[in-house]
C-alpha positions, 0 to 999 in steps of 0.5 A: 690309702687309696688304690685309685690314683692319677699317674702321669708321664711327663717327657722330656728330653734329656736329663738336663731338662728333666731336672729342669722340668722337676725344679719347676714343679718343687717350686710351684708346688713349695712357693705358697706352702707356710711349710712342708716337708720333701722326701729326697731321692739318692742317685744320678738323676736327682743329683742333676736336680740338686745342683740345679736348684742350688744355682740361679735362678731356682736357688732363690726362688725354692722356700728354703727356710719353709721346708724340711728335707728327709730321705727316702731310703740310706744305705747304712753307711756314715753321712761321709762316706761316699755311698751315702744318700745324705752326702749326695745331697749335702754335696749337690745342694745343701752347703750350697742352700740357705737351708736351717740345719735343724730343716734337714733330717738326715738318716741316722746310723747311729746303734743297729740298723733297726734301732737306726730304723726305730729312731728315724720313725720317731723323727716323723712321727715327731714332725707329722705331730702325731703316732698314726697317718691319717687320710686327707693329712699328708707326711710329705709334701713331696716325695721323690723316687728313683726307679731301678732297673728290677722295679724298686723304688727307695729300698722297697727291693723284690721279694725283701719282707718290707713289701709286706710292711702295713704298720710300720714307717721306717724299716731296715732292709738288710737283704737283697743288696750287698749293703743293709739299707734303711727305707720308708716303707709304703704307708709313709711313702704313699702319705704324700701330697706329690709324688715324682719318679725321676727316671732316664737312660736307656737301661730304664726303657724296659722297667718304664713299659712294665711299670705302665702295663701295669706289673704288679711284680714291682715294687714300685707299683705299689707306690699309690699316693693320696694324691699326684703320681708324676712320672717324669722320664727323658726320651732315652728312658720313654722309649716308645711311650713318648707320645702316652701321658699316663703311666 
């Protein structure tokens, strides 16, 4: 992948309007598209983006039977249980959507947490149409990313050995929180068309400024897309970045 990509802060001014803003660029980005593929993010800020594009008008305008939604990272928990991404997200958006159950490709959780691992890199592999990424061919059409307070992204937590993960699409993290977790890793994350941090609160001001001083500490700035880098945050989480448009 390449080291050089364009990073850009788009402000808004709170998290209503940040979802808002983020419905609008899925669709403009999806509307065309023959089909594409979204990573999904768990989370506070994208539930907000996930009722809103399950209501009028942006439910009729999103191509739902043109897209397959997937999922950044999991904790290893079952679909119902009430920390699962997968749940989030069925609950905000898609029993609410006119999205083919076959379109959605949930995690599994099924076996160990690396066969879990094993199994959802097959998943990909199967949808890419192929066993090896290759530049210029995008996995996603779509990423979305969360941003926590100590700089991971998906499960790409500080100092786990996942960070270190060339090969492989699909790990399973099983240290640095209290829950195991499955996540992409970088190479699939960075194989994406558009990449969007949803970030907001207060509590994110700090790592925001970091991750545009450009700390190379955080997980989050190895995220090095093939293509758009779009960091969309709210006033509270801007700071004093406000007025600086690239991160």
């Amino acid at each position: 992948m390449t080291n050089q990509v364009e990073r850009r802060l788009d402000v808004q001014r709170d998290p209503a309007a940040l979802a808002k803003r983020v419905a609008g660029w899925m669709i403009a980005i999806l509307k065309d598209r023959k089909h594409s593929r979204v990573s999904l993010s768990g989370g506070s800020t994208p539930r907000a983006l996930y009722e809103l594009l399950a209501s009028e008008p942006f439910a009729d305008q999103m191509p739902w039977r043109r897209v397959s939604l997937f999922w950044g990272d999991e904790r290893f928990v079952g679909h119902d249980h009430p920390d699962s991404n997968y749940r989030m997200a069925r609950i905000a958006m898609l029993d609410k959507v006119p999205i083919p159950s076959e379109n959605v490709c949930p995690v599994p959780i099924a076996g160990s947490p690396e066969e879990a691992a094993q199994q959802y890199e097959r998943t990909l592999k199967k949808a890419y149409g192929a066993e090896t990424l290759a530049p210029g061919r995008p996995l996603f059409d779509i990423m979305l990313l969360g941003l926590g307070a100590d700089g991971h992204t998906a499960s790409l937590l500080p100092g786990q050995p996942i960070l270190a993960e060339h090969q492989r699409w699909v790990c399973a993290v099983t240290q640095g929180r209290p829950e195991t977790r499955i996540s992409l890793t970088y190479p699939a994350i960075n194989s994406s068309r558009h990449v969007a941090f949803l970030v907001a609160g207060h509590e994110k001001t700090d790592i925001l400024r970091r991750l545009k001083a450009g700390d190379r500490n955080l997980p989050a700035a190895g995220v090095k897309p093939e293509g758009e880098l779009v960091c969309f945050a709210d006033i509270a989480a801007a700071g004093n970045l406000h007025d600086q448009r690239t991160v």
